[in-house]
C-alpha positions as a Python dict, from the first residue, in 0.01 Angstrom:
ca = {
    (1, 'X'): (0, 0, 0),
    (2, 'X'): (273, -85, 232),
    (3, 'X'): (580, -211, 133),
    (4, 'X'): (554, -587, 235),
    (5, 'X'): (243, -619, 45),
    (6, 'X'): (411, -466, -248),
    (7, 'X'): (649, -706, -233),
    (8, 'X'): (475, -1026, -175),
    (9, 'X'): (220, -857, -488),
    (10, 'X'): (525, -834, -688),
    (11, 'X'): (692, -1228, -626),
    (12, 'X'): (334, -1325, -675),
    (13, 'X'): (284, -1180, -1004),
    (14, 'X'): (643, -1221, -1132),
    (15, 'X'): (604, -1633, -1023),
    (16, 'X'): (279, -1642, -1205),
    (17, 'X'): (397, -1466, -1512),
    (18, 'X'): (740, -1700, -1515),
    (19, 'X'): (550, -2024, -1490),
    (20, 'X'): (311, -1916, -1786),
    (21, 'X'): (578, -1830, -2019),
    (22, 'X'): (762, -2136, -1979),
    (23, 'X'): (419, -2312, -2037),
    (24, 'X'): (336, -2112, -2358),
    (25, 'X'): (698, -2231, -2457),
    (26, 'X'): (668, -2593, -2424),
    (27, 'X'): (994, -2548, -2185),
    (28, 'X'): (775, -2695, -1860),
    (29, 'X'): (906, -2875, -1706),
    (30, 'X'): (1144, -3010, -1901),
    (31, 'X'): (1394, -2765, -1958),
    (32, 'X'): (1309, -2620, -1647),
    (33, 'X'): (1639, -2759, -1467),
    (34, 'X'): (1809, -2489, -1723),
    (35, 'X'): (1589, -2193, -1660),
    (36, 'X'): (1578, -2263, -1303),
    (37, 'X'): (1961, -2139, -1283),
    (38, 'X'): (1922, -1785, -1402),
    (39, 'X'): (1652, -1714, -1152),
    (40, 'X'): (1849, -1604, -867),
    (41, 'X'): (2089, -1351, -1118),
    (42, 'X'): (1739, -1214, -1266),
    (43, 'X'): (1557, -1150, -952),
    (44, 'X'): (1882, -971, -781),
    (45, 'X'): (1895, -745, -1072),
    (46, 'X'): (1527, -716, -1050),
    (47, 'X'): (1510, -600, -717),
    (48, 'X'): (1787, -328, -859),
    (49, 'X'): (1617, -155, -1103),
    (50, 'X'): (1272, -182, -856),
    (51, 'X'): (1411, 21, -614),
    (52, 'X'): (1634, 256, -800),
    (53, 'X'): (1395, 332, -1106),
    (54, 'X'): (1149, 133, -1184),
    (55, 'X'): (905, 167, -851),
    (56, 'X'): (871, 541, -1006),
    (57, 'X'): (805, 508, -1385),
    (58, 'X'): (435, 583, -1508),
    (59, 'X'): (228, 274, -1461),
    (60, 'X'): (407, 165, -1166),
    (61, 'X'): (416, 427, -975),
    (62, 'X'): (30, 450, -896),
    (63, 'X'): (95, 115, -751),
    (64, 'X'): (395, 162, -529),
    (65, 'X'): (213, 482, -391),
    (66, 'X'): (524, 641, -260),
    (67, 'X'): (614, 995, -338),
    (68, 'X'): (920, 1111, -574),
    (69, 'X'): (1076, 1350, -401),
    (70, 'X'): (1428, 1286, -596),
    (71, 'X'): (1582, 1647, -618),
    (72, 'X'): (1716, 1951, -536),
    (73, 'X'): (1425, 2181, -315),
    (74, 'X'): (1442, 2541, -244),
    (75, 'X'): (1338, 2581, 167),
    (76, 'X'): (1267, 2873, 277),
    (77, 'X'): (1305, 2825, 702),
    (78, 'X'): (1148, 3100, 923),
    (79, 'X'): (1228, 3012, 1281),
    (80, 'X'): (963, 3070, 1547),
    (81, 'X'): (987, 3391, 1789),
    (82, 'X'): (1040, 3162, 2093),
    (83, 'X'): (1350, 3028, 1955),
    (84, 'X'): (1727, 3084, 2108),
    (85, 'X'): (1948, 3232, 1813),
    (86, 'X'): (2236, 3345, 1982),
    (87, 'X'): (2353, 3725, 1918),
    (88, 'X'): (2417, 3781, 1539),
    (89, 'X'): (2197, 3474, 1429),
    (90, 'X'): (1970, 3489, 1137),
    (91, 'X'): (1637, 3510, 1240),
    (92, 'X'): (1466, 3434, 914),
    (93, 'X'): (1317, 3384, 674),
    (94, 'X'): (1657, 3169, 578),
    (95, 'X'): (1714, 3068, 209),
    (96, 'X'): (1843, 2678, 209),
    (97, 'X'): (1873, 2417, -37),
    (98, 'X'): (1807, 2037, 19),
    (99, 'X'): (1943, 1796, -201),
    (100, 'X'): (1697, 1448, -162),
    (101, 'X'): (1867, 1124, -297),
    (102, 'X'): (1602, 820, -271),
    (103, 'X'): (1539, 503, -394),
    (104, 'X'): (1241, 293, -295),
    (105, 'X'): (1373, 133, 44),
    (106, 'X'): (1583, 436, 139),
    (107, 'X'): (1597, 832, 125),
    (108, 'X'): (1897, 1045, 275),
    (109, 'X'): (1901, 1463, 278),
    (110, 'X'): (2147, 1709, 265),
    (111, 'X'): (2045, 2075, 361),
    (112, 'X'): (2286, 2399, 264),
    (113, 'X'): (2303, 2681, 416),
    (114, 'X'): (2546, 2975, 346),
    (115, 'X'): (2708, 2870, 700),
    (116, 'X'): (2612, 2513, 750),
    (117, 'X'): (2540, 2184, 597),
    (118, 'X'): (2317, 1890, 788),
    (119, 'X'): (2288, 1548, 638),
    (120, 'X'): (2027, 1298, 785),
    (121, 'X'): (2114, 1034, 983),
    (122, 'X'): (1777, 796, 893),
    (123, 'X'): (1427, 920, 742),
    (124, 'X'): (1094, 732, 713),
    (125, 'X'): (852, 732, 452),
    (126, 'X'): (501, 676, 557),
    (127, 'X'): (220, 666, 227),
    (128, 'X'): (-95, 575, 387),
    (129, 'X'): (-337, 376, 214),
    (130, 'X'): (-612, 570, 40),
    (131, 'X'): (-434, 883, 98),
    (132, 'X'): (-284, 1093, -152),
    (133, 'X'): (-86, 1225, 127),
    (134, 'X'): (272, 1148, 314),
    (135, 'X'): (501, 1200, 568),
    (136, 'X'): (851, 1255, 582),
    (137, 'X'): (1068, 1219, 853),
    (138, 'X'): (1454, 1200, 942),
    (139, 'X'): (1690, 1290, 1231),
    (140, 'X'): (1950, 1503, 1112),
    (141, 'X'): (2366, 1599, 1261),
    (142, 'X'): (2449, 1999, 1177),
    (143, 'X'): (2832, 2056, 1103),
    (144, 'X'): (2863, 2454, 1051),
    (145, 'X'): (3130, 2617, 879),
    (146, 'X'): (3419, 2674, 1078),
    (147, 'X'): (3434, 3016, 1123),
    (148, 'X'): (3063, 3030, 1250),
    (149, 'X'): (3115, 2714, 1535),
    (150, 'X'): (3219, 3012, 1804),
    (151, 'X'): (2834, 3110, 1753),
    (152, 'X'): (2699, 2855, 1625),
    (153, 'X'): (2811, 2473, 1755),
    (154, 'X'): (2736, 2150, 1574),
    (155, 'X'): (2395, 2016, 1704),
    (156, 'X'): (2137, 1754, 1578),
    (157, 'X'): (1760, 1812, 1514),
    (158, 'X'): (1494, 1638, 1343),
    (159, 'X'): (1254, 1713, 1035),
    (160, 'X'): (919, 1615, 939),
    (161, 'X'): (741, 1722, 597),
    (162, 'X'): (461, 1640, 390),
    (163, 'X'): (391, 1614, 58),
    (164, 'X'): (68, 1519, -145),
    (165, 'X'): (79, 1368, -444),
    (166, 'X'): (307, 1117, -591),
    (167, 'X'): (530, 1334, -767),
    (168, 'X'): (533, 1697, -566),
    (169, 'X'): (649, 2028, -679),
    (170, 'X'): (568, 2166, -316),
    (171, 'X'): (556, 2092, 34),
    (172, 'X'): (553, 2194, 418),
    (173, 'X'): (731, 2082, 724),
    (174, 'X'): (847, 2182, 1062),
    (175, 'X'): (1208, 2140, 1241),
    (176, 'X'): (1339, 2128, 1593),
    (177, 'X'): (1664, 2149, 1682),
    (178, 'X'): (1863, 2061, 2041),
    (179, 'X'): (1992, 2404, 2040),
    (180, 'X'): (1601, 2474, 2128),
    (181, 'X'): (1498, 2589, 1826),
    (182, 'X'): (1228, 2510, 1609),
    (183, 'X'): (1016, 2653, 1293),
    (184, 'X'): (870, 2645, 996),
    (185, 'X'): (971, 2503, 677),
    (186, 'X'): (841, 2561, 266),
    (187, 'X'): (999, 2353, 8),
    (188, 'X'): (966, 2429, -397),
    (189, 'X'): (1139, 2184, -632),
    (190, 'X'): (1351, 2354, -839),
    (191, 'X'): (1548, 2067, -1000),
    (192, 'X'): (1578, 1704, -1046),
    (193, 'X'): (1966, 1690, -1048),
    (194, 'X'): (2128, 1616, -672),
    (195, 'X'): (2467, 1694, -777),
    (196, 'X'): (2504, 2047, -648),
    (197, 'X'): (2747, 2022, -403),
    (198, 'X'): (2735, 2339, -283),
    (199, 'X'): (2498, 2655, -154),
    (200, 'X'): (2634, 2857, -408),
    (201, 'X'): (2560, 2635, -693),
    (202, 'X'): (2266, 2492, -570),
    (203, 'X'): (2131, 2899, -545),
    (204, 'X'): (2296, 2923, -916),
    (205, 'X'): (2000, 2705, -1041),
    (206, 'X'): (1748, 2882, -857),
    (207, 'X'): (1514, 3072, -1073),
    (208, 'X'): (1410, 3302, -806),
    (209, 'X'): (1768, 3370, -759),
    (210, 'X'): (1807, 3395, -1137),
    (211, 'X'): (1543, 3619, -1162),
    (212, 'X'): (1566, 3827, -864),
}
């Protein structure tokens, strides 16, 4: 379902549902002047809770048909031969962590590395209908470390992953970057929480890390 029929599903239900209550209530249309003022204040705080919780809980979820992908993911990158490290680059498989923050209408990542950090400048979310897959996609602005820019200069790239399901342990994706390189990428959730700030504790959480 896409998301302008969601909405126009949702106004159409939530009209239908306010008009029979104040039927039921004996408060049509008489006191209906009153009601009428509080509509504005309960819709805006109705759209809040849509697209920050509510599009996700059990029951609604099936309906909205978008993917959670809320968390912290493991990604494991392994670059493709045909890429151009420079001298002294890591040539994979590289450990990352990406932190996903999303709400219905909007999704921003942040990926760690132990010398970088890229945040995305805009993503999409496409759930097809009848599918129980999606794709992910964002443009994304790499800002490494300071001591590693000599070798390794801030570039951009863009992402693209897919995930089946509506709430995904696992996924797949690829990367390009305009440094001209490019590879694979495997994500495993390891955590619901977004508030590692760094590699280090993001890798602290990590129960391969833990257990390795």
């Amino acid at each position: 379902m896409n998301q302008a029929s969601t909405i126009r599903i949702g106004a159409t239900i939530a009209a239908t549902l306010y008009t029979a209550v104040l039927i039921l209530l004996g408060l049509y249309p008489s006191q209906f002047r009153y009601l009428f003022a509080y509509i504005p204040a309960a819709v805006g705080y109705g759209v809040i809770v849509f697209d920050k919780w509510a599009w996700h809980w059990p029951g609604i979820h099936r309906f909205t048909g978008r993917p959670w992908v809320t968390g912290t993911w493991r990604v494991m990158l392994s670059p493709s031969p045909e890429s151009h490290i420079p001298e002294g680059g890591n040539r994979g498989p590289i450990t990352t962590y990406m932190a996903i923050e999303q709400t219905f209408w909007s999704l921003h990542a942040t990926l760690r590395t132990k010398e970088s950090t890229s945040r995305s400048i805009n993503a999409t979310v496409v759930a097809r209908e009848n599918s129980a897959t999606a794709e992910i996609g964002f443009l994304y602005d790499n800002t490494p470390r300071v001591e590693h820019q000599q070798r390794s200069p801030r570039h951009e790239g863009a992402c693209r992953l897919s995930v089946t399901g509506l709430t995904p342990q696992a996924a797949t994706g690829h990367y390009y970057t305009s440094r001209f390189t490019a590879g694979d990428m495997d994500f495993t959730l390891i955590d619901r929480s977004t508030d590692y700030g760094t590699f280090a504790e993001a890798q602290s959480v990590d129960p391969e890390h833990i257990t390795g």
